[in-house]
Structures are given as C-alpha cells and as structure tokens.
N, CA, C and O atoms as a GROMACS GRO file, in nm:
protein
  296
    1UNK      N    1   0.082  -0.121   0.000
    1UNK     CA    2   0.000   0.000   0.000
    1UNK      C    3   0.086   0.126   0.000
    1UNK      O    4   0.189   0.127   0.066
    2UNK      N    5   0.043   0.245  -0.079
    2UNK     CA    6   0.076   0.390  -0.034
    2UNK      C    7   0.086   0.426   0.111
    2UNK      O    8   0.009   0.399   0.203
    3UNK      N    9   0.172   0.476   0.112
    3UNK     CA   10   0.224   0.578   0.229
    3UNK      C   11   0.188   0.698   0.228
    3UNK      O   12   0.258   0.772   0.158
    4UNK      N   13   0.083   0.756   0.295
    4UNK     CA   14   0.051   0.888   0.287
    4UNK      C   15   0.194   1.031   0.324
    4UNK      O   16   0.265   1.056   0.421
    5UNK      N   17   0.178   1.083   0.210
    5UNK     CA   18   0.266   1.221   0.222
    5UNK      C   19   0.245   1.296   0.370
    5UNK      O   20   0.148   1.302   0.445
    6UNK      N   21   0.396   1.357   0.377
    6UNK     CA   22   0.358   1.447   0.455
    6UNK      C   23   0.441   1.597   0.410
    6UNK      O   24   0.472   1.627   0.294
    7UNK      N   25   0.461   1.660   0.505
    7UNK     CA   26   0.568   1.752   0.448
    7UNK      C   27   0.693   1.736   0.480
    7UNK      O   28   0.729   1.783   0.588
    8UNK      N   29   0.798   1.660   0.386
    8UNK     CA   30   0.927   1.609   0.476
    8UNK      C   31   1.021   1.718   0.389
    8UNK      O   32   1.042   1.734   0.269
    9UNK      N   33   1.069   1.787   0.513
    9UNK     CA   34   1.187   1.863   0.496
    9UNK      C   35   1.306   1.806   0.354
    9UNK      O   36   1.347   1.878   0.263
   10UNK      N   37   1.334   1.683   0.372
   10UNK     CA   38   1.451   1.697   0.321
   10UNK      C   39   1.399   1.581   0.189
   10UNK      O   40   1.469   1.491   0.143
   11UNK      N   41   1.278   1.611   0.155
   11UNK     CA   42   1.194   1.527   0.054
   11UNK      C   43   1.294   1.526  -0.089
   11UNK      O   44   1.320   1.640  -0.129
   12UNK      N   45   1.347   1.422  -0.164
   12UNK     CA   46   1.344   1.459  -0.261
   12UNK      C   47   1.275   1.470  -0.382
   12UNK      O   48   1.313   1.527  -0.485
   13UNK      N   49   1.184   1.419  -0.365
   13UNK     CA   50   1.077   1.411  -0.522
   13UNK      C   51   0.924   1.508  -0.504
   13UNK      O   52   0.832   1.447  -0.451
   14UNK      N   53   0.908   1.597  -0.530
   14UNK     CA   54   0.812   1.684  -0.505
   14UNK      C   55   0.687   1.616  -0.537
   14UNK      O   56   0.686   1.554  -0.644
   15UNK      N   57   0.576   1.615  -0.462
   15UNK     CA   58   0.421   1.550  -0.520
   15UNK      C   59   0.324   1.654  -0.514
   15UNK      O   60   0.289   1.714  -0.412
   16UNK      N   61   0.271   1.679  -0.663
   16UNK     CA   62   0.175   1.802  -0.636
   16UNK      C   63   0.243   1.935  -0.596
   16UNK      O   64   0.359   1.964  -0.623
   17UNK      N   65   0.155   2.012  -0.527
   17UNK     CA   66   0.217   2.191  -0.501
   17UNK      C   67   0.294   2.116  -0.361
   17UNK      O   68   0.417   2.113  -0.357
   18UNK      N   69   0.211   2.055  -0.246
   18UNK     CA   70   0.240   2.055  -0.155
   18UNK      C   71   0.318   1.941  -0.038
   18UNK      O   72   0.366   1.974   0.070
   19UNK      N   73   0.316   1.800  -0.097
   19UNK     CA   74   0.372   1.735  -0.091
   19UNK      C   75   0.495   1.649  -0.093
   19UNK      O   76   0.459   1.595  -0.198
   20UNK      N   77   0.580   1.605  -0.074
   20UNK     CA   78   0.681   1.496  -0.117
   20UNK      C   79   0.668   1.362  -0.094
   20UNK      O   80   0.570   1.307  -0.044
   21UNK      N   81   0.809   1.289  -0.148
   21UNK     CA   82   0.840   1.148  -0.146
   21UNK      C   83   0.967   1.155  -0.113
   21UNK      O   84   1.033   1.245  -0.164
   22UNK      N   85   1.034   1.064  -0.021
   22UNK     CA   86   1.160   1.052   0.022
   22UNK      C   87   1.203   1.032  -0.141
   22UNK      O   88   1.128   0.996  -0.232
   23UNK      N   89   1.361   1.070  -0.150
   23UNK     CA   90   1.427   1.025  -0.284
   23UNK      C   91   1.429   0.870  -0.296
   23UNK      O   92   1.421   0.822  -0.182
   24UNK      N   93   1.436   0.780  -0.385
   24UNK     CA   94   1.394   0.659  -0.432
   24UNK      C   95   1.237   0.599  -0.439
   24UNK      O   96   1.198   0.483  -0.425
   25UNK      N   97   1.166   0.714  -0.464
   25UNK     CA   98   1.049   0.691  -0.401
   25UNK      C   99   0.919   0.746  -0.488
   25UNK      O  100   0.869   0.842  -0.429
   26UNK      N  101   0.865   0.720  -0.581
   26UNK     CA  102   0.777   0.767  -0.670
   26UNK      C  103   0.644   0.801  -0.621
   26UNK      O  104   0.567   0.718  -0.573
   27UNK      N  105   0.613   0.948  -0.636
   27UNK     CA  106   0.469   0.989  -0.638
   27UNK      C  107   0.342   0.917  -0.685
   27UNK      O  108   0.344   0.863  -0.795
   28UNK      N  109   0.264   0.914  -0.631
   28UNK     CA  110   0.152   0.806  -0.679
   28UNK      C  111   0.012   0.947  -0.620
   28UNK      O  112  -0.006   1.007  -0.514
   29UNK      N  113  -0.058   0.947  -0.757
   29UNK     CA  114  -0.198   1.030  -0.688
   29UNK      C  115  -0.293   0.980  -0.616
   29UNK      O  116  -0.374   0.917  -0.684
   30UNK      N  117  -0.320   0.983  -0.483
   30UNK     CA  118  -0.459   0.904  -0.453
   30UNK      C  119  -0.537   0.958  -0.506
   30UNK      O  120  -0.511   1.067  -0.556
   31UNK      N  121  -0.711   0.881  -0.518
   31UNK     CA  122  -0.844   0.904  -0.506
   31UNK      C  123  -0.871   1.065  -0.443
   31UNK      O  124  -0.828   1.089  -0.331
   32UNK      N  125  -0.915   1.128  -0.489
   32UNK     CA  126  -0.950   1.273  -0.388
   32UNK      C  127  -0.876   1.354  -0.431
   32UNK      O  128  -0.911   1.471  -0.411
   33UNK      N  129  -0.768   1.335  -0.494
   33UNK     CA  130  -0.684   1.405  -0.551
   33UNK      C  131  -0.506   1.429  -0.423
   33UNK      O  132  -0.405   1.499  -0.435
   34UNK      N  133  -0.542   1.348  -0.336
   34UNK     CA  134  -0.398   1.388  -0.281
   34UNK      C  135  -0.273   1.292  -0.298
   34UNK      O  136  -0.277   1.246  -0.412
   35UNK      N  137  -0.161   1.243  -0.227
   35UNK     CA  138  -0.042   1.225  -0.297
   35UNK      C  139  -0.068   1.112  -0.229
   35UNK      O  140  -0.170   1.108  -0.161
   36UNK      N  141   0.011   1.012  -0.234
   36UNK     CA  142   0.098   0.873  -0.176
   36UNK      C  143   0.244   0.817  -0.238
   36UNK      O  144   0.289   0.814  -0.353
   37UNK      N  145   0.277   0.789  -0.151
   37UNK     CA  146   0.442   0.761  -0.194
   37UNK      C  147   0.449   0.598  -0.220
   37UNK      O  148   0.401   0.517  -0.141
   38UNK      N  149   0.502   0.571  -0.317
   38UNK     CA  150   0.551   0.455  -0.356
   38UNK      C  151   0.681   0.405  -0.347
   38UNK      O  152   0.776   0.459  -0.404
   39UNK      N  153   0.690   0.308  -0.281
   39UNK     CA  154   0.846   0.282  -0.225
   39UNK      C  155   0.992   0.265  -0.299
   39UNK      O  156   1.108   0.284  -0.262
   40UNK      N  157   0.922   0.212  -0.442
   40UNK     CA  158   0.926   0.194  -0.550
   40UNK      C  159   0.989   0.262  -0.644
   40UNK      O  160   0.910   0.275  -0.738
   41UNK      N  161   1.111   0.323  -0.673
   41UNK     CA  162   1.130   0.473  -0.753
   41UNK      C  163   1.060   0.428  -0.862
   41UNK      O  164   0.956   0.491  -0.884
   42UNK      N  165   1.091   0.314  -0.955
   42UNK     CA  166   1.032   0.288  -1.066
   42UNK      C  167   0.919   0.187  -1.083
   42UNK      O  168   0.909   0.104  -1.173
   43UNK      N  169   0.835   0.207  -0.982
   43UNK     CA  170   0.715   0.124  -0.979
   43UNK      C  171   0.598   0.202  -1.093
   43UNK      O  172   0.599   0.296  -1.172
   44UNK      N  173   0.526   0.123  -1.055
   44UNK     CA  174   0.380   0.166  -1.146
   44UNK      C  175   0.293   0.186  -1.045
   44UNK      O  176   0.312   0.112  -0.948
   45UNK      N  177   0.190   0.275  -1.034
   45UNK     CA  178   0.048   0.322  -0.957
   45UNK      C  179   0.001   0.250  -1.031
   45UNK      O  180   0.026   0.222  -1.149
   46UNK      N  181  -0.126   0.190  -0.906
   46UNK     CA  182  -0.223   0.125  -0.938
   46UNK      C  183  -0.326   0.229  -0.950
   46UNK      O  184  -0.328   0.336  -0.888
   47UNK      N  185  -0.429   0.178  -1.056
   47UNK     CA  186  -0.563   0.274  -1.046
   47UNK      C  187  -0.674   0.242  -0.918
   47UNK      O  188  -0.779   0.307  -0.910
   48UNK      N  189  -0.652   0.177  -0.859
   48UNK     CA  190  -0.755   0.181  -0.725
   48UNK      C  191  -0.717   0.330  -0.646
   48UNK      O  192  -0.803   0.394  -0.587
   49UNK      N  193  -0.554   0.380  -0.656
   49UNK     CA  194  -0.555   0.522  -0.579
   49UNK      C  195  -0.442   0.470  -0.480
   49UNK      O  196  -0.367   0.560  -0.443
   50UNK      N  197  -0.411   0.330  -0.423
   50UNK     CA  198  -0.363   0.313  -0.308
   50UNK      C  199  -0.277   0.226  -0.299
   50UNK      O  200  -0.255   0.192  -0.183
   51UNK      N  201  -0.202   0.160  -0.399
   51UNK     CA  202  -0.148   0.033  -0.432
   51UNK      C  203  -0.024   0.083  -0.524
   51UNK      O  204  -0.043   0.194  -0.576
   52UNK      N  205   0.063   0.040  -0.546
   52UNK     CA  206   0.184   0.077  -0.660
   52UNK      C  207   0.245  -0.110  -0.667
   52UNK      O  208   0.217  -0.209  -0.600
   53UNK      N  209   0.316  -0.092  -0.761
   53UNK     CA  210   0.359  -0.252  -0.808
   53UNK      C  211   0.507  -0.212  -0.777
   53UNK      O  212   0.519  -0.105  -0.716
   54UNK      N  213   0.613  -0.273  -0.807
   54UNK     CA  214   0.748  -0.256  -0.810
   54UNK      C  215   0.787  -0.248  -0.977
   54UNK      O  216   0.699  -0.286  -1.054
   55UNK      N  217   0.894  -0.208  -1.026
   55UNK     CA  218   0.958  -0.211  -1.158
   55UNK      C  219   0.925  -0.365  -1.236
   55UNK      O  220   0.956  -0.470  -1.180
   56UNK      N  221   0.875  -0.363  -1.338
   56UNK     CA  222   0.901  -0.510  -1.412
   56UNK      C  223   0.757  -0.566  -1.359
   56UNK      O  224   0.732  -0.686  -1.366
   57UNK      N  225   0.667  -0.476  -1.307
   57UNK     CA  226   0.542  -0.580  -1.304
   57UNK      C  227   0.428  -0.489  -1.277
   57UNK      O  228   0.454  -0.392  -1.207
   58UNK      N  229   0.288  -0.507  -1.326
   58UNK     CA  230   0.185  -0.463  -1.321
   58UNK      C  231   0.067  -0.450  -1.207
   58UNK      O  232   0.116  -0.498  -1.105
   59UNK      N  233  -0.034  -0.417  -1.186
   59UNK     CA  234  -0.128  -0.400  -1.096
   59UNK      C  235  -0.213  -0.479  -1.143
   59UNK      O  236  -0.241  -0.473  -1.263
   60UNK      N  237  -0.284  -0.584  -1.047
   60UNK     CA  238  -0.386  -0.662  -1.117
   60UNK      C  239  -0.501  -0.666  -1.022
   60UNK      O  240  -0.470  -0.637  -0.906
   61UNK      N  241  -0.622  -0.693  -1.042
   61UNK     CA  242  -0.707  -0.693  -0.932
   61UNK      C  243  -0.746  -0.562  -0.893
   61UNK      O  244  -0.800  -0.575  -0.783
   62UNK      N  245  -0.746  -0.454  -0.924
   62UNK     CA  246  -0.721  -0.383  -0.918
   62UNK      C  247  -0.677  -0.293  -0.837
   62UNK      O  248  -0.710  -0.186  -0.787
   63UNK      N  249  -0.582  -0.376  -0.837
   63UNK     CA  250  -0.447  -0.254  -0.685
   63UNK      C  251  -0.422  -0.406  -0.591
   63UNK      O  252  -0.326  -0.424  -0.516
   64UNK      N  253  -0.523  -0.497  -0.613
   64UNK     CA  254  -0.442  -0.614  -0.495
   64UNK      C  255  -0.329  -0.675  -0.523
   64UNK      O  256  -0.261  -0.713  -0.428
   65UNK      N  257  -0.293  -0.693  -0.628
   65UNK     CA  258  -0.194  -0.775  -0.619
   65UNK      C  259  -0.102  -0.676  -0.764
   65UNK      O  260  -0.124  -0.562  -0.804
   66UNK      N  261   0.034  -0.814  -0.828
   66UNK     CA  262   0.127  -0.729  -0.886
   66UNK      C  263   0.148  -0.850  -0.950
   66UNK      O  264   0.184  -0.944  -0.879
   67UNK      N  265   0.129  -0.871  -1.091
   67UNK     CA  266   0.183  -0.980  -1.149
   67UNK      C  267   0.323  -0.905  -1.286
   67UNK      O  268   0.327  -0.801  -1.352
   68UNK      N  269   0.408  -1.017  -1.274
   68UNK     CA  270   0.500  -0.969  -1.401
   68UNK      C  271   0.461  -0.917  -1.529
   68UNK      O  272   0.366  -0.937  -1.606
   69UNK      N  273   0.595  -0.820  -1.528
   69UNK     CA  274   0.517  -0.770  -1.688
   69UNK      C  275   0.527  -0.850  -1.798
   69UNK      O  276   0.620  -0.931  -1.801
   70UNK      N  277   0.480  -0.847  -1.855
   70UNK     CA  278   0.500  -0.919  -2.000
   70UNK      C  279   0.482  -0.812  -2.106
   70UNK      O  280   0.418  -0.706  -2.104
   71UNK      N  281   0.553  -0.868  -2.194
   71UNK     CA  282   0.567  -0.723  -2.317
   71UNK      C  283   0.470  -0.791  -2.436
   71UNK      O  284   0.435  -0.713  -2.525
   72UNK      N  285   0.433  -0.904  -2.443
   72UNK     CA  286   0.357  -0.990  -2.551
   72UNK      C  287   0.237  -0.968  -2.487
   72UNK      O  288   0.157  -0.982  -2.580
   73UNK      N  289   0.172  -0.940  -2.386
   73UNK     CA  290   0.021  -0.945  -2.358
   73UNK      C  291  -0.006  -0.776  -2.363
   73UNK      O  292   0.074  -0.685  -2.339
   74UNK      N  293  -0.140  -0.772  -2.400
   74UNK     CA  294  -0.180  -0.670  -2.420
   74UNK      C  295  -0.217  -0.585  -2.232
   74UNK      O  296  -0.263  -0.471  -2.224
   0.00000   0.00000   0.00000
C-alpha cells in the first residue's frame, strides 16, 4: 500500500504543489486528488488510488496484487 505524504523537509521528489516522497520513491496520486508515496522509484500506480507494483510488473485486481510484466500481452 501507499504511504501517505507528509511535508518532509529533506523530501526529494516533489508530489503536487504541496507534498513529497523521500528520494527513491515515486509519487503516486490518490483518489481525492492527494499524494501517496511509492516505495518503489520505478514502480507503477495502481488505479484503485492506493497500491503501486514494483519495476518489471503490473497492478492486477485492481491494486491487490502485482503480477509480471510481460511485453507480448496486451
């Protein structure tokens, strides 16, 4: 799951006007419009709002789980 933002001083990845993500750590938008951090630098957001996958694999279920990517499936 997302980690809700806060305001961290020494943030490196800016989310939105008002937010951050520690550096290695990718912005993800929740639902409502506010931020969540993904642990993930190069993960993928899930569309449920609350979920991110890691590099090399997708969101399935939507936001429960993370299966590998494959480049042959649509």
């Amino acid at each position: 799951p997302l980690r809700a933002t806060g305001t961290h001083p020494g943030g490196l990845v800016p989310c939105g006007a008002a937010g951050s993500c520690r550096g290695g750590q990718r912005c993800c938008q929740a639902r409502g419009g506010s931020w969540g951090c993904c642990p993930f630098a190069q993960g993928s957001c899930c569309s449920d709002g609350r979920h991110c996958c890691p590099a090399g694999s997708r969101c399935t279920a939507g936001g429960w789980g993370c299966s590998p990517q494959r480049w042959d499936l649509p």
